[in-house]
N, C-alpha and C positions, 0 to 999 in steps of 0.2 A: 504493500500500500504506500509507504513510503518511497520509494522507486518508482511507482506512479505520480505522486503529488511533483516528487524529482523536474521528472520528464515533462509535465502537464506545465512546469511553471518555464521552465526552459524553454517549451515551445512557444509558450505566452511573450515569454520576454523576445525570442527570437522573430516573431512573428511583428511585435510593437517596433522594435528595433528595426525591422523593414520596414514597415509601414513610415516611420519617423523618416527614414531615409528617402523614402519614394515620395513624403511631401517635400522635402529640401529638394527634389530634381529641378530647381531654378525656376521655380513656377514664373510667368509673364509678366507680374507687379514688382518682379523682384529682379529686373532689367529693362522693360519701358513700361512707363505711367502717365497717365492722363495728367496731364500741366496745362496750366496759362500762364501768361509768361506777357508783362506789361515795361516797354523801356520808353524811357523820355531822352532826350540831347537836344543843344541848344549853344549857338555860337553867336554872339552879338553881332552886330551888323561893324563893316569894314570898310575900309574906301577901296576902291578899284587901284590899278596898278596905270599909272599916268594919266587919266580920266577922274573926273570930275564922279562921284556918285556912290552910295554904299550898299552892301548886301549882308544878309546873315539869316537864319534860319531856325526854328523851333519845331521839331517834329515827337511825334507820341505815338504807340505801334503796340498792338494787342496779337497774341500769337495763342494760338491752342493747338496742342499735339495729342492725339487720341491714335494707341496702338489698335492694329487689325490682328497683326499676327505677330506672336512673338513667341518662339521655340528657343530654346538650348536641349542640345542631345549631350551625349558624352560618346567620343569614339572608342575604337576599338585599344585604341597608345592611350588614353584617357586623356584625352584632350577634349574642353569647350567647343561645341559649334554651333552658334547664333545663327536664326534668321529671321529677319525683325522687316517687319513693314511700317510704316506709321502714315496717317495722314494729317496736315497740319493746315488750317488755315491760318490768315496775317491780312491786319489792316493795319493801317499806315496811312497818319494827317501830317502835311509837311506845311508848314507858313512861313513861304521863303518872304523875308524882305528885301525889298529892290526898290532903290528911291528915285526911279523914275517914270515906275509903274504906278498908276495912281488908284486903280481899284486892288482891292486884295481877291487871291487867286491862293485857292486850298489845293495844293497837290495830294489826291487820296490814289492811295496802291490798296487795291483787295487782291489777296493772291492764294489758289490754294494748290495742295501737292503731295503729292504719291511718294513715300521714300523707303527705299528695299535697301538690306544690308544680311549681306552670308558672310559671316566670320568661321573660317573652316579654321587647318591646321596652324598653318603659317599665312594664309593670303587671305584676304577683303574686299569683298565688292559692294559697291555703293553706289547707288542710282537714286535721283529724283528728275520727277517730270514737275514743271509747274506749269500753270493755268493763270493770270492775270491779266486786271483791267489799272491801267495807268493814267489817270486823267485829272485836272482839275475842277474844281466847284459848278463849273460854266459848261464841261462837256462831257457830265458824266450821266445826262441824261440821254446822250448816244452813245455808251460805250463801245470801243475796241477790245477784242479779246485778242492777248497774245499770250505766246508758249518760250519757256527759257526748260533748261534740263544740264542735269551732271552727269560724269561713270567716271568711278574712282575704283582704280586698282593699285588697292598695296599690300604689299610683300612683307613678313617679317623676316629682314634675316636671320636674327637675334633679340634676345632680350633689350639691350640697348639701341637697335637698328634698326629700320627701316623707312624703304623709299615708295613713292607714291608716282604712278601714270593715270593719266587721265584727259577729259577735255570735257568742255562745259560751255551753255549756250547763256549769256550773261549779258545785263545792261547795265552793271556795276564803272563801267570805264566810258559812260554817257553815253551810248550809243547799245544797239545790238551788234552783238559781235562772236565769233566762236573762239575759244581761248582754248588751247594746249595747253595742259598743266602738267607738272612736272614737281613735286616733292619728295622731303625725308622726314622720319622725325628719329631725334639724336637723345638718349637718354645720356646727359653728364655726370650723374648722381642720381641717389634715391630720392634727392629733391628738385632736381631740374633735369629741365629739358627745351634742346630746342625743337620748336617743329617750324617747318615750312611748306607750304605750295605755291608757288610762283606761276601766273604772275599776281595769285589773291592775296598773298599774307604771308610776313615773318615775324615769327613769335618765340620771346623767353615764358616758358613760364613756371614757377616755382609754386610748391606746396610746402607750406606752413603745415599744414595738418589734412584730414579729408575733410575738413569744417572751412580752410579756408585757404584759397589761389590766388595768386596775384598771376596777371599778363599782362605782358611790358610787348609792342605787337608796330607792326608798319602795315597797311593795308590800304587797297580802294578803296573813295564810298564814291558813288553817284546813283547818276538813274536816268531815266528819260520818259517826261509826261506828256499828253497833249494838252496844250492850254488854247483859251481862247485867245484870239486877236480885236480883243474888244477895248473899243476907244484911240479908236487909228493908233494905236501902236506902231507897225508897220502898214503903213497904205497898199502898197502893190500888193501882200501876202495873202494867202487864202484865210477864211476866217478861222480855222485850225489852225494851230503851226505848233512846232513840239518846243519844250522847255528841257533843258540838257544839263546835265551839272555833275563836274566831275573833276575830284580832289585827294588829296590823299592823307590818311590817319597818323601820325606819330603819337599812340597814347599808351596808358597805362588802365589794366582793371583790375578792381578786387572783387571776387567772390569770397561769401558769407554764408555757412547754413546754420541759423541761427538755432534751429530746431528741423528735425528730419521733413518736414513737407515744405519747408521755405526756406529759398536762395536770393539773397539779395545782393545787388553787385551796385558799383560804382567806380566813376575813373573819370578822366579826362584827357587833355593833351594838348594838341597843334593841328591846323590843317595846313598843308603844303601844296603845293603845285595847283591852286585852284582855276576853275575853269567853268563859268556860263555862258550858256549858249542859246540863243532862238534860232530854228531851221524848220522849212519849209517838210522835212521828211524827216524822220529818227536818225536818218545815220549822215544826212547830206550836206551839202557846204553850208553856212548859217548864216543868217540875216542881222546878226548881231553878236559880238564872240568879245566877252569882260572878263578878266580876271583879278578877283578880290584878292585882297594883301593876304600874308598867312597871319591867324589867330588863333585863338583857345578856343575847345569846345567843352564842354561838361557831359555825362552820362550818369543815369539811374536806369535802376529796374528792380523789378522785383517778380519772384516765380513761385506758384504756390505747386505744391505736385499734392497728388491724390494717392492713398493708396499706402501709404509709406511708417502708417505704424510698430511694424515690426521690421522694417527695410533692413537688410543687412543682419539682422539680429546673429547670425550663425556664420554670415562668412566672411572670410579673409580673400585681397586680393587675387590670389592663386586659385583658389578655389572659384571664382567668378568665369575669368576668362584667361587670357596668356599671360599677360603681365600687370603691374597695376597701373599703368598709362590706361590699358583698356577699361579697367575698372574704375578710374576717377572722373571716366567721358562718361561714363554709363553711369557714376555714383552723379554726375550735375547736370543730367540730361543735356550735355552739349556737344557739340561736334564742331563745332569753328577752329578747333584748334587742328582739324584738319581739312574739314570742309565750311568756308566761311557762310554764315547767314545771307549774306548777299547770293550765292547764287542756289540758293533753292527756296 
């Protein structure tokens, strides 16, 4: 009889002991999560470079990411393999000032987009397609639909190494254009690293802890709206004509999770090589072409995730995925640090 109770509880516990184990198999909340995600910037207005006149800009951008699919298996070498779908919509109010435009013109981007990611052995694939309408206040009772899209392929060589191929369809560099990409990212230490993809971004960034990042980072921003041509602006130009703008980032971010479902960030910097433009077509010679001095800009945001009461509670980097680069993109639902926000 005792050799039965024996056997009976050994079963019991072996059985719990499975069971306990087959919930930890990485369930879908426990590498993507439903987030919203709200960021503000803001650069005062500037004088142009040899002309008379100033510009500057205040924008605010509402983002929600809602997973479809989200698998981790374990191979056969026991190795992690991801494959994550998400979809995310994003609005975006831009109140560019331009002091010689006398009505005001709200540049609104609604954009939304499909995003697949297989993280197998050693290699990575990463696709978005997006769908957006780019217009200001005056033309967004006829919208235009247009399409921009990513494919990134990277390689680990190692734990400290690897490099990044790709190309991407982008209106980041004020215009539509398709961009070859080409990155790495360099682990220096357990606390840094660099990552790049050229020509979107080079970035240090350093962990303090898995509570809090800093990214010190060079990058484009632009875009391309249609606006109206209201108030003879230009006379001869059709009453559409697009708004162009394109500059480049030298800043710095901190991230913050102050408590597991919220990420708060802030930074700022410089904008360099700036560049506005009015043109008859998105990509075509311009009816007008200023460039403001270089200035500061500010950034906020803040990101609530869902889902994340017990996040984490059991695992350790290694256990997540290959190394903990991969696990701190996945612990702050971001990815700019290899794929930037601008192009999906």
């Amino acid at each position: 009889m005792l050799r039965f109770l024996i056997c009976t509880v050994v079963i019991f516990l072996g059985c719990g002991l499975f069971n306990y184990s087959h919930s930890q198999d990485y369930p879908a909340k426990n590498i993507y999560r439903i987030f919203t995600e709200m960021n503000v910037q803001h650069s005062p207005q500037r004088a142009f470079e040899d002309v008379s006149g100033l510009y500057g800009f205040t924008s605010v951008s509402t983002l929600v990411n809602v997973p479809l699919v989200s698998k981790v298996t374990e191979g056969k070498d026991l190795t992690k393999k991801l494959l994550g779908i998400t979809a995310k919509g994003k609005g975006e109010i831009t109140l560019p000032k331009i002091s010689f435009i006398k009505s005001d013109h709200l540049l609104i981007n609604l954009a939304a987009s499909l995003n697949a990611l297989y993280n197998g052995n050693k290699n990575t694939w990463q696709g978005t397609f997006t769908t957006s309408l780019a217009e200001d206040n005056y033309t967004l009772a006829l919208p235009q639909i247009r399409f921009a899209g990513s494919l990134l392929f990277t390689r680990r060589a190692s734990l400290d190494f690897a490099y990044t191929l790709g190309a991407a369809y982008s209106y980041v560099y004020g215009e539509g254009r398709f961009l070859p990409l080409i990155g790495s990212i360099v682990r220096i230490d357990a606390d840094d690293r660099i990552a790049a993809l050229l020509p979107m971004h080079i970035s240090w960034i350093h962990t303090y802890s898995f509570v809090n990042v800093m990214r010190v980072y060079i990058a484009p921003s632009g875009g391309v709206n249609r606006f109206r041509n209201n108030n003879n602006l230009f006379p001869k130009a059709p009453d559409v004509i697009f708004f162009r703008r394109r500059e480049f980032k030298a800043g710095v971010l901190w991230r913050i999770k102050p408590a597991p479902p919220l990420i708060i960030s802030f930074g700022g910097g410089i904008l360099l090589k700036r560049n506005i433009y009015f043109s008859e077509k998105d990509n075509s010679d311009y009816l007008l072409h200023q460039m403001p001095q270089p200035f500061w800009f500010a950034e906020a945001g803040i990101k609530f995730r869902f889902g994340t009461k017990k996040l984490y509670e059991f695992m350790r980097p290694d256990e997540l995925m290959f190394n903990e680069t991969d696990f701190l993109n996945y612990l702050f639902d971001t990815d700019e640090n290899q794929v930037p926000k601008e192009i999906y």
